[in-house]
C-alpha positions in Angstrom: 0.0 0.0 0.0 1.4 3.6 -1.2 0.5 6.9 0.2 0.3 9.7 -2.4 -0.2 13.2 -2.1 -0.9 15.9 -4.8 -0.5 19.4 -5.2 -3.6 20.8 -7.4 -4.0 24.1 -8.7 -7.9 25.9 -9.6 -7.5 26.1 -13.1 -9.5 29.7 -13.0 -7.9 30.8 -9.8 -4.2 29.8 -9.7 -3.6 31.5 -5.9 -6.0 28.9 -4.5 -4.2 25.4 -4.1 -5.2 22.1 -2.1 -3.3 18.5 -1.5 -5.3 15.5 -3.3 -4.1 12.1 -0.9 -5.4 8.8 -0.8 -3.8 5.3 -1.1 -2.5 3.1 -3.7 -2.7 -0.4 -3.3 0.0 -2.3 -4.9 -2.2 -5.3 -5.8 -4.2 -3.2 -8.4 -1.3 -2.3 -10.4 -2.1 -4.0 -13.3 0.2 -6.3 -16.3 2.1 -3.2 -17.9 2.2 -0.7 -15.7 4.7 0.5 -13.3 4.8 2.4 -10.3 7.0 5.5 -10.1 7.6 7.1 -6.7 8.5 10.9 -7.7 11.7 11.9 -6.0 12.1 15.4 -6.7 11.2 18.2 -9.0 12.0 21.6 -10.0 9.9 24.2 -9.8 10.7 27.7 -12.2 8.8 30.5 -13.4 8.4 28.3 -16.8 5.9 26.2 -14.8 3.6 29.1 -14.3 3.6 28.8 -18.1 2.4 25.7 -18.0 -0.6 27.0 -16.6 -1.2 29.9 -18.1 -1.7 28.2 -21.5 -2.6 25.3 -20.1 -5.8 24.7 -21.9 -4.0 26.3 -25.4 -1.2 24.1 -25.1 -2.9 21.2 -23.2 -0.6 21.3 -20.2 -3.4 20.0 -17.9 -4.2 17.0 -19.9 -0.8 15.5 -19.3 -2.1 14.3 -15.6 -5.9 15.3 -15.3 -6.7 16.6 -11.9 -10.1 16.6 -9.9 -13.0 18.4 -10.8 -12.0 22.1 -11.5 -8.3 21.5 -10.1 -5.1 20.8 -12.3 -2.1 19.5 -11.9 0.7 21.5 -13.2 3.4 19.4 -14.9 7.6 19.3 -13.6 10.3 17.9 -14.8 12.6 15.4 -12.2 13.4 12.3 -11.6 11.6 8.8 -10.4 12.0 5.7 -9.1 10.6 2.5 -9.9 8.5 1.7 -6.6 6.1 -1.3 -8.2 7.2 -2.7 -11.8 4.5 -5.1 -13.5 6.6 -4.3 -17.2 9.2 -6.1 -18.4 12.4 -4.4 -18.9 11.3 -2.2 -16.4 13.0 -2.9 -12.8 12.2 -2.1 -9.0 14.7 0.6 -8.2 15.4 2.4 -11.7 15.6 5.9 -11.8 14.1 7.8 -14.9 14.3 11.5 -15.4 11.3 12.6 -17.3 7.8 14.5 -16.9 5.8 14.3 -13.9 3.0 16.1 -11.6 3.4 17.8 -8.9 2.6 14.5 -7.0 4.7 11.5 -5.1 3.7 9.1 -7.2 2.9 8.4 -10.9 1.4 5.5 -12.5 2.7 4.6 -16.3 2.2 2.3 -19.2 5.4 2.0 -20.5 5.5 1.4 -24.4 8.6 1.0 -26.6 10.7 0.3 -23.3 14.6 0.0 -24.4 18.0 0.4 -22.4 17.5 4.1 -23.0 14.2 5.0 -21.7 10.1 4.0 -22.6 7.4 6.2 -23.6 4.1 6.5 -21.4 1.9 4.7 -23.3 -1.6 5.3 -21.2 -4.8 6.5 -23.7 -4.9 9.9 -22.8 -1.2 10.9 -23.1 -1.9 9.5 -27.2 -2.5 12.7 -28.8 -0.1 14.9 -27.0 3.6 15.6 -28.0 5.6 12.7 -27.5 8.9 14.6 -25.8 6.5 14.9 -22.9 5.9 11.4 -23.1 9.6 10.5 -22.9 11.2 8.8 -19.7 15.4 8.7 -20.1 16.9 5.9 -18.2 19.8 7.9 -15.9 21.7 4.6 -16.3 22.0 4.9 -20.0 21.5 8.8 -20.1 24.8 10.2 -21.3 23.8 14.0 -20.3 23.0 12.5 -16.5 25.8 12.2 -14.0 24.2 12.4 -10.3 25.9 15.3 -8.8 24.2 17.8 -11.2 20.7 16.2 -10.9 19.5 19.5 -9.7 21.0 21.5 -12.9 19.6 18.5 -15.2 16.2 19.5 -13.5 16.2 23.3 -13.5 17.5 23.8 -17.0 17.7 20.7 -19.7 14.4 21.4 -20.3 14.3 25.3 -20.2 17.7 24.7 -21.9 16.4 23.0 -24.4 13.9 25.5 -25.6 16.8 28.2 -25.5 18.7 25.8 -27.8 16.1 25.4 -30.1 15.2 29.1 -30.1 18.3 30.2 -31.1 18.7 27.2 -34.0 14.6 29.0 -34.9 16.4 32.2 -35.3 19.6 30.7 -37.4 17.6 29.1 -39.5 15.6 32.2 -40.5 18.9 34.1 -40.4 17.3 36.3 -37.9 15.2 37.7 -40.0 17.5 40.3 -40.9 18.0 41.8 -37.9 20.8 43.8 -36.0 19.8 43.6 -32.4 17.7 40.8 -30.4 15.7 41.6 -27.3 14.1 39.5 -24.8 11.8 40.7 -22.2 12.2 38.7 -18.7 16.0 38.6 -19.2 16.2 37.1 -15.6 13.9 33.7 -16.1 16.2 30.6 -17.1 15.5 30.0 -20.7 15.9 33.5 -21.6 19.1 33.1 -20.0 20.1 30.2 -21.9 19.3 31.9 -25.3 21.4 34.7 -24.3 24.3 32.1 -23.5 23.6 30.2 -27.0 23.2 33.5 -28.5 26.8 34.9 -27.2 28.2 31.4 -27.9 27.5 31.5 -31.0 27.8 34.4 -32.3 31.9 34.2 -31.0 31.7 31.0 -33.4 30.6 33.7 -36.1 27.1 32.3 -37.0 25.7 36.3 -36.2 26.9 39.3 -35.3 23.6 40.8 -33.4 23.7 43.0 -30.3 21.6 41.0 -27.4 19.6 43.1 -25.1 17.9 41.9 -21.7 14.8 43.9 -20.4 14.3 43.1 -16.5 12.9 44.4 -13.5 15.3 47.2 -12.3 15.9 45.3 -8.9 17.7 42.5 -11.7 19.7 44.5 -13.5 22.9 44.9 -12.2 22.8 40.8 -11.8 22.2 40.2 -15.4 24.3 43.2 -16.1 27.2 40.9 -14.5 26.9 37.8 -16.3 28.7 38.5 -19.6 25.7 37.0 -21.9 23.8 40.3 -22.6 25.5 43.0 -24.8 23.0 45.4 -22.4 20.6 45.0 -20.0 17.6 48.0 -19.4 14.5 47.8 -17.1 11.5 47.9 -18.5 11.0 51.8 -17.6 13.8 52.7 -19.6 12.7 50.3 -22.8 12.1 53.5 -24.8 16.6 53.5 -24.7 16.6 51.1 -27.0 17.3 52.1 -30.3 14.0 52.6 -32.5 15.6 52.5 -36.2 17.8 49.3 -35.7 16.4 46.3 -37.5 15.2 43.8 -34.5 14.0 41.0 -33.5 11.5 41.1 -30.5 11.7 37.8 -27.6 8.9 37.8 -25.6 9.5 35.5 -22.7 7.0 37.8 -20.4 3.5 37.9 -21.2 2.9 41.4 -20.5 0.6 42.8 -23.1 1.2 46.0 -22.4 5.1 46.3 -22.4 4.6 44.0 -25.8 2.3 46.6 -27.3 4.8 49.3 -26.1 7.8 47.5 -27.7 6.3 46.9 -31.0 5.3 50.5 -31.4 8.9 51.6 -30.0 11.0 49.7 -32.4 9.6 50.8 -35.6 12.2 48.3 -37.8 10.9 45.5 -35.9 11.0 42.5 -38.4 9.6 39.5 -36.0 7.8 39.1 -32.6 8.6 35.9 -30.7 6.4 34.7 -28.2 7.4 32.6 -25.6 6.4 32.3 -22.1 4.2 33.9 -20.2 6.3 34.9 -16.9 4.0 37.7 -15.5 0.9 35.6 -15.3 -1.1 38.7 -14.0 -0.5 41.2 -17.1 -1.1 38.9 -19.8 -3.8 41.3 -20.8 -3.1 45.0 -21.9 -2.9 44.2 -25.8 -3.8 47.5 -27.6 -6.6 47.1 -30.1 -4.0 47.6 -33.0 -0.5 46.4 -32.0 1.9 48.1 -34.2 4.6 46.2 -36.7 4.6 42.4 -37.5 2.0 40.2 -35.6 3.5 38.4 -32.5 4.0 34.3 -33.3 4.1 31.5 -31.1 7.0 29.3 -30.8 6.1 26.2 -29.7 9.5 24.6 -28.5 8.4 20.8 -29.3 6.6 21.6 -32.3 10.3 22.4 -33.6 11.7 19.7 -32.1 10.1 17.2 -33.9 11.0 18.9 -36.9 14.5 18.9 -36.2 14.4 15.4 -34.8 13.1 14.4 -38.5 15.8 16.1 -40.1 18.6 15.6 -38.5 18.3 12.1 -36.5 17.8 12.0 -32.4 21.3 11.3 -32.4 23.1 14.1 -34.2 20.0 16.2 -32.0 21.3 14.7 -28.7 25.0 15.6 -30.0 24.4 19.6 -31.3 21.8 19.7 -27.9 24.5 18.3 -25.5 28.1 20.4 -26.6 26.6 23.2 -25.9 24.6 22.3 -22.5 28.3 21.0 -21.2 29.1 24.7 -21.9 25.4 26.1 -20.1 26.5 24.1 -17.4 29.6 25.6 -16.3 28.4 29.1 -16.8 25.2 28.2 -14.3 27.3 26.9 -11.7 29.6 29.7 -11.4 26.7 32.1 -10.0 22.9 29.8 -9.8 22.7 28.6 -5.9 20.4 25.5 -5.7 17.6 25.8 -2.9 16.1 22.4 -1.8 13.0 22.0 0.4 10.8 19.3 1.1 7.0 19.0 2.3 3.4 20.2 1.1 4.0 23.5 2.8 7.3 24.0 1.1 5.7 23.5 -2.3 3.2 25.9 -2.0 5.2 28.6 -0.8 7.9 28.5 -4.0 4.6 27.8 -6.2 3.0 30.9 -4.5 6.5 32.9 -5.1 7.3 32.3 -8.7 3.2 32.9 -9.2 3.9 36.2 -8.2 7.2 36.8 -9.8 8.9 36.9 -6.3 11.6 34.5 -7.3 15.1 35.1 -7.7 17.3 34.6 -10.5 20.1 33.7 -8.9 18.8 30.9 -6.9 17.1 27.5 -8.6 14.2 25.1 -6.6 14.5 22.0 -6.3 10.8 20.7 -4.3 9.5 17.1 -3.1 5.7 16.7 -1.8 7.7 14.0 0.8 8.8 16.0 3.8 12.3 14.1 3.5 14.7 12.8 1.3 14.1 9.0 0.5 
C-alpha cells in the first residue's frame, strides 16, 4: 500500500491550491504498468507557463486533476516503486515529466535500455517529448551530482537551444539587435548564452539586449551573456531605427504593445512564455509592426528530430549544454525543500514573480529525502 499526495491548482484561480491524498494499493497495479515514486522536481517561473496556457497548449491533460483543479506538470526524476513491465526494474531511476505528485502510474510502451514512452490513452495525442522517460543509467547528459541543474534547465535549456537554432535558421530575420523581455527567467538566459556562444563562433553578429525588473539589472548586467541590459521603464533607450527581432519570454501585453510601437524596424515578434501571469492582458486594439507568433518549442523539435536524427539532435543539444552548465554553476545557488507546505510557498513565489534569479528550486511533496 502507497500513500500519495498531490498538489492541485484551480485552473480559473491559480492562488487557491489544495493537497489531493489517498492510497495506492500495490495489488491493483495491473500487467504493464509501473509504479514510479517521484523523488524530486523543479519548480521555475516556466511552470507558471504551463498553466497559463494550459488549456491552449494542453498542459493539464498531461495528468488530469479533480473536478475544476489541475495539476501542473515538472520535470525530475523517479524511481521505480512497483514494476509489472518487463524491462522495467524495482529501483530504476528515470528522469522525465511528472506532476506535482509523489507518485505516478505509467504504461510503458517502446521500453529499451535508454528509456520508454508513457503509453496510457490519454497521453496518445499529446507531444511525444512529454511522453519521454530517459533511463539515468543509459542517459549520457546524466551524472548524479548535477541532478539539480539536469532539472532546472535541460528542459528550459532545451527550448533556448532550439530558439536560437529557430532564429539561425531564419537568419534572424534580418535583424541587427535581439531583445528579450524577462532577461532574468532561465530560458531567456540560456538563449542569451547560446546567442553569445555563437555568435563568438561567427554564426551572427547581433547585439543582445535583456529587459528586467530594475531590482535585476545589475545581476544580469554581471553575467557576460547580454550585450545590455535595461528595465522595462527605460525600454524606450533602446534604439528605435535598428532592424530587431523582439523575444517575448514575459507575457505582459502592455510592455509587448509598447515595444512593438517603439521599435519601428521591428522585423519579428517571438512569443514565448508567459512569466507575469497577471499582465497577460493589456494588448492594444491595433498592436503596431509584424504580428506576434508563437514558438512552440516541441513543435520544432520534432522537426528537427526528422531532419537531422535523435542522435546528431542529442550531439548539437549536448556540446553546448556541457558549456550552459559551467556558466550556471559559477553564479545559480540550488535551494532544496521538502514538504506540502514547502511547495506551496515556492509555487506561490514564482506565481507572483517573487523568485530570484540567482537561486534554482528544487521541491518534493515527501517531507524528507528518500
Amino acid at each position: 500500500m502507497s500513500n500519495f499526495t498531490t498538489f492541485q491548482v484551480n485552473r480559473s484561480q491559480y492562488n487557491e491550491t489544495e493537497l489531493d491524498t489517498g492510497n495506492i494499493d500495490d495489488s491493483d497495479i495491473e500487467a504493464g504498468q509501473v509504479l514510479l515514486h517521484v523523488d524530486r522536481f523543479a519548480f521555475t517561473a516556466n511552470n507558471i507557463t504551463y498553466a497559463i496556457v494550459g488549456d491552449d497548449m494542453k498542459y493539464w491533460d498531461f495528468f488530469p486533476g479533480s473536478k475544476d483543479k489541475g495539476i501542473i506538470p515538472v520535470w525530475g526524476f523517479a524511481d521505480v516503486a512497483v514494476s509489472r513491465c518487463e524491462g522495467i526494474d524495482v529501483g530504476q531511476r528515470f528522469y522525465g515529466y511528472y506532476p506535482m505528485s509523489t507518485h505516478l502510474l505509467v504504461e510503458p510502451h517502446q521500453v529499451s535500455a535508454s528509456g520508454f514512452i508513457d503509453g496510457q490513452q490519454h497521453r496518445q495525442s499529446l507531444s511525444k517529448i512529454y511522453n519521454q522517460y530517459i533511463s539515468c543509467a543509459n542517459d549520457p547528459i546524466y551524472h548524479q551530482e548535477t541532478e539539480a541543474i539536469q532539472m532546472l534547465l535541460r528542459p528550459l535549456f532545451t527550448t533556448s537551444f532550439l530558439l536560437d537554432d529557430f532564429l539561425t535558421k531564419n537568419e534572424f530575420f534580418g535583424a541587427d539587435t535581439i531583445v528579450l523581455t524577462s532577461a532574468s527567467s532561465k530560458t531567456a538566459l540560456g538563449l542569451a548564452f547560446s546567442l553569445e556562444v555563437n555568435r563568438e563562433k561567427g554564426s551572427h553578429c547581433c547585439d543582445i539586449i535583456g529587459l528586467t525588473s530594475k531590482s535585476n539589472v545589475g545581476f544580469l548586467s554581471g553575467l557576460g551573456c547580454y550585450d545590455r541590459v535595461l528595465s522595462y521603464e527605460d525600454y524606450a533607450a533602446l534604439d528605435s531605427q535598428k532592424a530587431s527581432v523582439l523575444v517575448d519570454f514575459a507575457g505582459n501585453g502592455s510592455l509587448l504593445g509598447q515595444l512593438h510601437q517603439h521599435l519601428s524596424m521591428l522585423k519579428y515578434s517571438c512569443l514565448v512564455g508567459v512569466s507575469h501571469w497577471d499582465q497577460r492582458s493589456g494588448l492594444p486594439d491595433k498592436l503596431a509592426g509584424p504580428a506576434p507568433q508563437m514558438f512552440f518549442a516541441p513543435s520544432h523539435a520534432e522537426q528537427r528530430l526528422r531532419e537531422w536524427g535523435s542522435t546528431v539532435f542529442q550531439s548539437k543539444l549536448g556540446a553546448v549544454w556541457a558549456e550552459f552548465v559551467g556558466f550556471v554553476q559559477s553564479w545559480m545557488r540550488v535551494v532544496e525543500d521538502f514538504g506540502p507546505e514547502a511547495v506551496e510557498q515556492v509555487y506561490l513565489e514564482a506565481l507572483n514573480g517573487q523568485l530570484k534569479p540567482a537561486k534554482g528550486y528544487i521541491l518534493s511533496l515527501w517531507n524528507s529525502r528518500t
